[in-house]
C-alpha positions in Angstrom: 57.3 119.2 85.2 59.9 121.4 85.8 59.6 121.8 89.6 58.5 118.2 89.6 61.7 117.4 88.8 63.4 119.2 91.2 61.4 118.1 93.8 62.1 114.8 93.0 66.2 115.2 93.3 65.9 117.4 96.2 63.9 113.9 97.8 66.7 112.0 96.7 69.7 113.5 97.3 68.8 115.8 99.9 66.0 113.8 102.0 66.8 116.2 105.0 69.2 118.9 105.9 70.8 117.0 107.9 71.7 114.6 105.2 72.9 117.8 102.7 75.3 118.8 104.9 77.3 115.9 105.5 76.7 115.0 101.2 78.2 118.4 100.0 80.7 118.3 102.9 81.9 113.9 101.6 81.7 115.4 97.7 84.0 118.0 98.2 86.7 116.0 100.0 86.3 113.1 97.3 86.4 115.7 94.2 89.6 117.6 96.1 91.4 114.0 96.1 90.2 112.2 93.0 92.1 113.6 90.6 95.6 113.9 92.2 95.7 110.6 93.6 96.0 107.1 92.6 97.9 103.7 93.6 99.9 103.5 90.4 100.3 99.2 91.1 96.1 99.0 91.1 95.4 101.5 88.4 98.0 100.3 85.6 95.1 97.4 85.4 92.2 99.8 84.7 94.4 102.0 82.3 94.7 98.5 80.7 91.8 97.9 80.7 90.7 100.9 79.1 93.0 101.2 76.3 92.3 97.7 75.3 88.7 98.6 75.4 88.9 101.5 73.2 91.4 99.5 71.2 89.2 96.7 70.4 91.3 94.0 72.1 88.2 94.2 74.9 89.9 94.7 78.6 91.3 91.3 79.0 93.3 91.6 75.9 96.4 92.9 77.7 96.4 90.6 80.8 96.5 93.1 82.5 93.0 93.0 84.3 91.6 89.8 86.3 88.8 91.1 87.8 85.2 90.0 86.7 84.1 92.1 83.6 81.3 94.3 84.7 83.4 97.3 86.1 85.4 97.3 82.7 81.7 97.5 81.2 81.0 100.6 83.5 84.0 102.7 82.9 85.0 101.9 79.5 81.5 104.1 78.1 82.8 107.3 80.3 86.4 106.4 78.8 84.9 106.8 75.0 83.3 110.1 75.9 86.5 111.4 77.2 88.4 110.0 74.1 86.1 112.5 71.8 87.6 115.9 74.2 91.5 113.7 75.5 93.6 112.2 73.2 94.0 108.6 74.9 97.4 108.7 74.7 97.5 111.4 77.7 95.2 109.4 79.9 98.9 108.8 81.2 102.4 108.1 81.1 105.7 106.2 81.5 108.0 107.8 84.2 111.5 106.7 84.0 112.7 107.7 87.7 110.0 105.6 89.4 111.9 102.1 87.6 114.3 101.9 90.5 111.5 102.5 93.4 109.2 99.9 91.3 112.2 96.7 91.4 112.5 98.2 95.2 109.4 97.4 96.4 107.6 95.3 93.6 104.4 96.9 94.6 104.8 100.2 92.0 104.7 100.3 88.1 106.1 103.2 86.4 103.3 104.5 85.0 101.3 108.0 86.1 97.6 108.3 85.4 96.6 111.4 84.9 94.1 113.8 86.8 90.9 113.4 84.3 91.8 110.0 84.0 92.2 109.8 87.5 88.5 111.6 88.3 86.7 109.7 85.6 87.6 106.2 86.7 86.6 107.3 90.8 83.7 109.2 89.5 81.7 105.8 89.9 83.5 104.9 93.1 82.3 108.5 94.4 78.6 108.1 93.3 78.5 104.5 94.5 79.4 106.2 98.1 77.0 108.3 98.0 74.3 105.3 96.9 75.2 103.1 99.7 75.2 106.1 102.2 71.9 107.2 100.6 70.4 103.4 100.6 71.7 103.2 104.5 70.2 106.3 105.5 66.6 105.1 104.2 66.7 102.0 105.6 67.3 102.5 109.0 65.4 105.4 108.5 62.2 103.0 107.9 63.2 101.2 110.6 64.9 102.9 113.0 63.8 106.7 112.3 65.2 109.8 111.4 68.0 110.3 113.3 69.3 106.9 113.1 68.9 107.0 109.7 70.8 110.5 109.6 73.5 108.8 112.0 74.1 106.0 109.1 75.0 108.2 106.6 77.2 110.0 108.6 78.9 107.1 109.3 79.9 106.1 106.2 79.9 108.7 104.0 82.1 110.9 106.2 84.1 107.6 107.0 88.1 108.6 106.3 88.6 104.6 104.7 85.8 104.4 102.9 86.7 108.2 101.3 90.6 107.2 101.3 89.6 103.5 98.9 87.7 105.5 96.4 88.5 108.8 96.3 92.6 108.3 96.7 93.5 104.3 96.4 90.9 103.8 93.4 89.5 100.3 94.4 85.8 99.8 93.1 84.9 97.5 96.2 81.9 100.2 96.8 80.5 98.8 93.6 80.1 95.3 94.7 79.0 96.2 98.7 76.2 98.3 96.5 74.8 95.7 94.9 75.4 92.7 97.8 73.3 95.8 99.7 70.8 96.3 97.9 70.2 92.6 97.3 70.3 91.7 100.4 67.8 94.4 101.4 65.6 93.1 98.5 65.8 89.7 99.9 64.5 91.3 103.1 61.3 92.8 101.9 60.8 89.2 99.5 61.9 91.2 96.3 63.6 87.8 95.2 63.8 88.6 91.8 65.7 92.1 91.9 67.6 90.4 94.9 69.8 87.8 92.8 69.8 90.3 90.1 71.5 92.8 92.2 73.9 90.1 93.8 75.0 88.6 90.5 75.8 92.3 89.4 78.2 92.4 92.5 79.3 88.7 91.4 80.4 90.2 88.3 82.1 93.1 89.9 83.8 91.2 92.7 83.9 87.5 94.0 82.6 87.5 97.5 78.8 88.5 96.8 78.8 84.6 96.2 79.2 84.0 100.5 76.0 86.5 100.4 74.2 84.0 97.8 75.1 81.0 99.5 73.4 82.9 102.8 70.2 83.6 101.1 70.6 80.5 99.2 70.0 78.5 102.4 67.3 80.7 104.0 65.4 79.9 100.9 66.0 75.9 100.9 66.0 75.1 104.1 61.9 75.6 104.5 61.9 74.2 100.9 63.2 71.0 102.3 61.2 71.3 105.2 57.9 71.4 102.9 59.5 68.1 100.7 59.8 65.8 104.3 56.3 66.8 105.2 54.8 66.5 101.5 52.9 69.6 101.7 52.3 71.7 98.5 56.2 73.4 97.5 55.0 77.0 98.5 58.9 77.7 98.9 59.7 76.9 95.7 58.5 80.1 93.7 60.9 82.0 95.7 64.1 80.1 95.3 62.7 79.5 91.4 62.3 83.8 91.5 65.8 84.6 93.5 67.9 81.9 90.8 65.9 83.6 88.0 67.5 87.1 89.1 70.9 85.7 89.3 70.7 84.4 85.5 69.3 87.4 85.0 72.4 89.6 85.6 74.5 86.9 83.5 73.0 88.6 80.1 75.8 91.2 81.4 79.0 88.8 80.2 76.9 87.1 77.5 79.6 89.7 74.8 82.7 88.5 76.5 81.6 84.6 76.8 80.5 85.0 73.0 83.8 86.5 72.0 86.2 84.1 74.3 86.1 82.5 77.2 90.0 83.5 78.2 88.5 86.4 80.3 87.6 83.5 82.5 90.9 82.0 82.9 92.4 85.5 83.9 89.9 86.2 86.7 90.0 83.0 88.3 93.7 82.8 87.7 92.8 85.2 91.3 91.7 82.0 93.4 95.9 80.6 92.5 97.3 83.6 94.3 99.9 81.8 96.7 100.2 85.5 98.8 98.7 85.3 102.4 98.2 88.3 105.4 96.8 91.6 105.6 94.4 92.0 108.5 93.5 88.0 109.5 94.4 85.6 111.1 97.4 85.0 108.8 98.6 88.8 110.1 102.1 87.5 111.0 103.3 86.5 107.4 104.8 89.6 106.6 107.2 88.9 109.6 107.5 85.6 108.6 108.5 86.2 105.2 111.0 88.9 106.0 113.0 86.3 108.3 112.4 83.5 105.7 113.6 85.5 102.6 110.7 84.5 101.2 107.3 85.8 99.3 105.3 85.4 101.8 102.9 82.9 100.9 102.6 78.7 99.9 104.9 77.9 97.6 105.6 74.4 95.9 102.3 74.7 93.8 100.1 74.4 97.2 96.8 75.9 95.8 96.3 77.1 99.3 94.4 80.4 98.2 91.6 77.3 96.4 91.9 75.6 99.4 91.1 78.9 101.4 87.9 79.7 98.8 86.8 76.0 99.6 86.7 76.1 103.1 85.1 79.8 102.9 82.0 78.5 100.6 81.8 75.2 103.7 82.1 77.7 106.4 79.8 79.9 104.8 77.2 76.9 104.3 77.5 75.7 108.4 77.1 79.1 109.7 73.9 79.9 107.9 72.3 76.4 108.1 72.6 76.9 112.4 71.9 79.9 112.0 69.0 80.4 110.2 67.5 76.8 110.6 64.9 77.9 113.2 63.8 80.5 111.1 65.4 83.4 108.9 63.5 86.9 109.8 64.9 90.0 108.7 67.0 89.9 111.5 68.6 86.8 111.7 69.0 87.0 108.1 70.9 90.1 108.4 72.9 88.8 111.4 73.9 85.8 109.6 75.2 88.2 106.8 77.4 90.0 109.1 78.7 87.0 110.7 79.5 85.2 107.2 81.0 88.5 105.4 83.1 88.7 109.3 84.4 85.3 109.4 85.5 85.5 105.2 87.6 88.2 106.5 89.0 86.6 109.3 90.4 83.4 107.2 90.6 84.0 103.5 94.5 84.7 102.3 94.4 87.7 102.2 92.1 90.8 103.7 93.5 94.5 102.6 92.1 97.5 104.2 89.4 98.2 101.2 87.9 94.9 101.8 86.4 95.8 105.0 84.0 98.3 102.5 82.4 94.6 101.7 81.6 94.5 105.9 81.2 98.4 106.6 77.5 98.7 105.4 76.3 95.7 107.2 77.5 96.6 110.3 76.5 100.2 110.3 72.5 98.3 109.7 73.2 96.5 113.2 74.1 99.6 114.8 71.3 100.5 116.3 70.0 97.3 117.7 73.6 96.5 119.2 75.6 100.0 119.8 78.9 98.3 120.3 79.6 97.7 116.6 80.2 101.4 116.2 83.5 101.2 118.0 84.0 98.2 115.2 83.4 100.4 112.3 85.9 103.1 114.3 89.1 101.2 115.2 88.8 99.0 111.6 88.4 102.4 110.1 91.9 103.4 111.4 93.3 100.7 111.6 92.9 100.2 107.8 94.3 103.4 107.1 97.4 103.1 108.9 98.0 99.9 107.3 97.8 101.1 103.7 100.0 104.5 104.9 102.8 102.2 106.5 102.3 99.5 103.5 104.8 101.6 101.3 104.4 105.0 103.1 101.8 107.6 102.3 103.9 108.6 99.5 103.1 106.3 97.1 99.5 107.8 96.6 100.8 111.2 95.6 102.6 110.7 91.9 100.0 112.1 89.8 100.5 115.6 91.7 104.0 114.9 91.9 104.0 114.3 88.1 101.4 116.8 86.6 101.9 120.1 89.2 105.2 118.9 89.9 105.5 119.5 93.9 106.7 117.4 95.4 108.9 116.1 92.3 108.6 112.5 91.6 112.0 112.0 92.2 111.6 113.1 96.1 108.2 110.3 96.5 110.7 108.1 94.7 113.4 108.4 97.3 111.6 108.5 100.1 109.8 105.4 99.6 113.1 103.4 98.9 114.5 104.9 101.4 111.4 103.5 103.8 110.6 100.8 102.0 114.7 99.1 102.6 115.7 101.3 105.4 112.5 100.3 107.8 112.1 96.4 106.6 112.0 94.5 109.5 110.3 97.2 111.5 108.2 97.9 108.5 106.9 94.6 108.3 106.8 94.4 112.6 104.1 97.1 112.3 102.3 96.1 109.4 102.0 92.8 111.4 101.3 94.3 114.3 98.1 96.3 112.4 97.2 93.4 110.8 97.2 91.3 114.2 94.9 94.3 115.6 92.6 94.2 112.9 92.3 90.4 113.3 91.1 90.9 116.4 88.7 93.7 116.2 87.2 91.6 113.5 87.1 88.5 116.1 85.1 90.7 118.2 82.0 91.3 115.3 81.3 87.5 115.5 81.9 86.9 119.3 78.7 87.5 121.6 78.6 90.8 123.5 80.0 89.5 127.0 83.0 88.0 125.4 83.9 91.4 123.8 86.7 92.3 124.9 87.3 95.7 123.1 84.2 96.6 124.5 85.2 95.7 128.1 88.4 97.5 127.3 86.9 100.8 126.6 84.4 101.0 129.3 87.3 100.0 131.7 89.3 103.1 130.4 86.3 105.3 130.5 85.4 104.2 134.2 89.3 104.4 135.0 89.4 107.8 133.5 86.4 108.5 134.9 87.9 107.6 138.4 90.7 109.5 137.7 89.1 112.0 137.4 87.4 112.6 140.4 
């Protein structure tokens, strides 16, 4: 049983040698960062959520938290284990000298989490990494063989954003592109069932598994509708019933919070009144805008413009899979569809930070093979994403919990020297950060555009065939 075992994880976690390598090689880099790293602003709301947990308030008890409930569920059991070994009290504290920096910038709290805090909330982040790396390499493994298979994991879990968002900025987004993953993939093979269970998971994780839904949603109705204007038996109907069935399925996960109150609701959709706008899409310049306005930066005057944004996402998401997949919705049109949906949500919602491209990353990495050119995508989004989040406040502001608990650099010298960028660099600050976002914009433009109108790809092979020229 023993060896039965063994053989079993040795199938799973190490499928080929290949795919060993580049595991232990991603582990180590995400255990070396995890616990000396966070993004105070983002994590405040988990250590919130976490002491009110263990505190009996629940995680919405502080208002601290507006996410959707199900990665409070996930972390807050790990959080009680460590509670019997850590006082909770230490999971981290108040730091005085980081006030001034906070009122600087407004996107700091002074508050440190500390290392084992720090490793136990990324220690899901890091395993669901290795799940969608693992899911990616036996997927295109089935369809594409070995060593494209091999090639996908590489891609991503060696990918320096999709490391940096776990492992260092803390964001669970790897969660939710899990989940819309593996439904989606379940969908695929007609799993319908374990498909909307798996998406309404990611529903209850983050928001945007919904666009995926809607996708599906209209795959499935679409020959349903077909069958009701012919009046032929409704053989579609057991799958749409099936796929709906899944989705209320994954509801039993918030049935303790609706039963206790139904405020939880109010603070995660108090998210959809967010007036902010840019990041990379197509509303890149408002960081420049604000700067020369004095302004925030986003629709004032009680303009629900992110609602209006969420509207227009759900229509756009509906017309682009109806013409899409209204001649027929094969594996891959289907997954097509969900690349160009997931794309164009990027492109226009109000606001797109670096860690949502994770949502796009696993998608993409599935088309590879079939179209080659989307590897430069995952490349330059890659990069470009990182530079934004390092020139965002400078790289700094992810070091405080080894400023704070080994003590080099001091927390006063991160403090400084992200004032000191923050106010000294403003208007160029915010030029760059435009100019990112701008370049992001348009790399994600060229996902959705066909292959002759790409122009980073014409870019590139001009430069290669100019430096090849050059050459000679």
């Amino acid at each position: 049983m023993f060896v039965r075992a063994q053989d079993t994880i040795r199938n799973v976690l190490a499928p080929t040698p290949t795919v060993l390598k580049f595991l232990v090689v991603g582990l180590l880099v995400r255990l070396l960062l995890a616990p000396w790293t966070s993004f105070p602003y983002d994590t405040y709301p988990f250590y919130g959520a976490v002491v009110g947990s263990l505190a009996g308030t629940g995680p919405y008890g502080n208002v601290l938290f507006t996410y959707p409930p199900l990665f409070a569920v996930l972390i807050t059991p790990l959080f009680m284990a460590l509670s019997y070994f850590m006082d909770p009290s230490a999971f981290g504290t108040f730091v005085p000298s980081m006030i001034e920096v906070s009122r600087a910038t407004g996107m700091l709290v002074p508050f440190v989490t500390s290392p084992m805090f720090n490793l136990v909330l990324k220690s899901p982040l890091i395993l669901g990494d290795l799940l969608v790396g693992l899911t990616l390499f036996r997927t295109v493994d089935r369809w594409k063989g070995r060593a494209a298979g091999e090639k996908a994991f590489l891609i991503w879990f060696l990918n320096p954003l999709v490391i940096f968002i776990s492992s260092v900025h803390g964001q669970f987004d790897v969660l939710a592109a899990y989940c819309t993953l593996l439904g989606a993939l379940f969908f695929f093979d007609r799993r319908y069932i374990l498909s909307g269970t798996l998406l309404g998971l990611g529903v209850l994780l983050k928001i945007y598994p919904v666009y995926i839904i809607l996708v599906l949603l209209v795959a499935l109705l679409i020959p349903l509708f077909r069958e009701l204007r012919e009046g032929r038996a409704l053989r579609s109907l057991r799958p749409t019933m099936s796929f709906m069935f899944g989705g209320m399925v994954s509801l039993v996960a918030i049935i303790p919070f609706l039963l206790d109150s139904s405020s939880f609701l109010e603070y995660v959709f108090r998210r959809g009144t967010y007036s902010s706008v840019g990041g990379m899409n197509i509303w890149f310049i408002s960081p420049l805008l604000s700067e020369f306005s004095g302004g925030e930066g986003g629709s004032e005057g009680g303009i629900p413009f992110g609602t209006i944004l969420l509207i227009t996402g759900f229509v756009l998401t509906l017309l682009i899979s109806y013409f899409m997949l209204r001649k027929g919705a094969d594996r891959k049109s289907l997954l097509l569809c969900c690349t160009m949906v997931l794309t164009v949500i990027l492109l226009t919602q109000a606001v797109t930070n670096p860690q949502y491209l994770i949502w796009l990353f696993p998608f993409i990495v599935l088309m590879i093979e079939d179209h080659p050119r989307m590897l430069k995508k995952v490349y330059a989004l890659s990069v470009l994403g990182l530079l934004y989040l390092f020139c965002l406040q400078s790289g700094f502001v992810f070091m405080y919990p080894m400023a704070q608990y080994i003590g080099w650099p001091s927390v006063t010298m991160l403090s400084q020297g992200i004032e000191a960028y923050f106010i000294g660099t403003s208007i160029a600050r915010n030029i760059v950060l435009c100019s990112l976002g701008g370049a992001g914009f348009l790399v994600l433009l060229t996902v959705i555009l066909p292959s002759h109108m790409d122009y980073l790809e014409r870019a590139i092979n001009g430069l290669k065939n100019w430096r090849g020229t050059d050459a000679k």
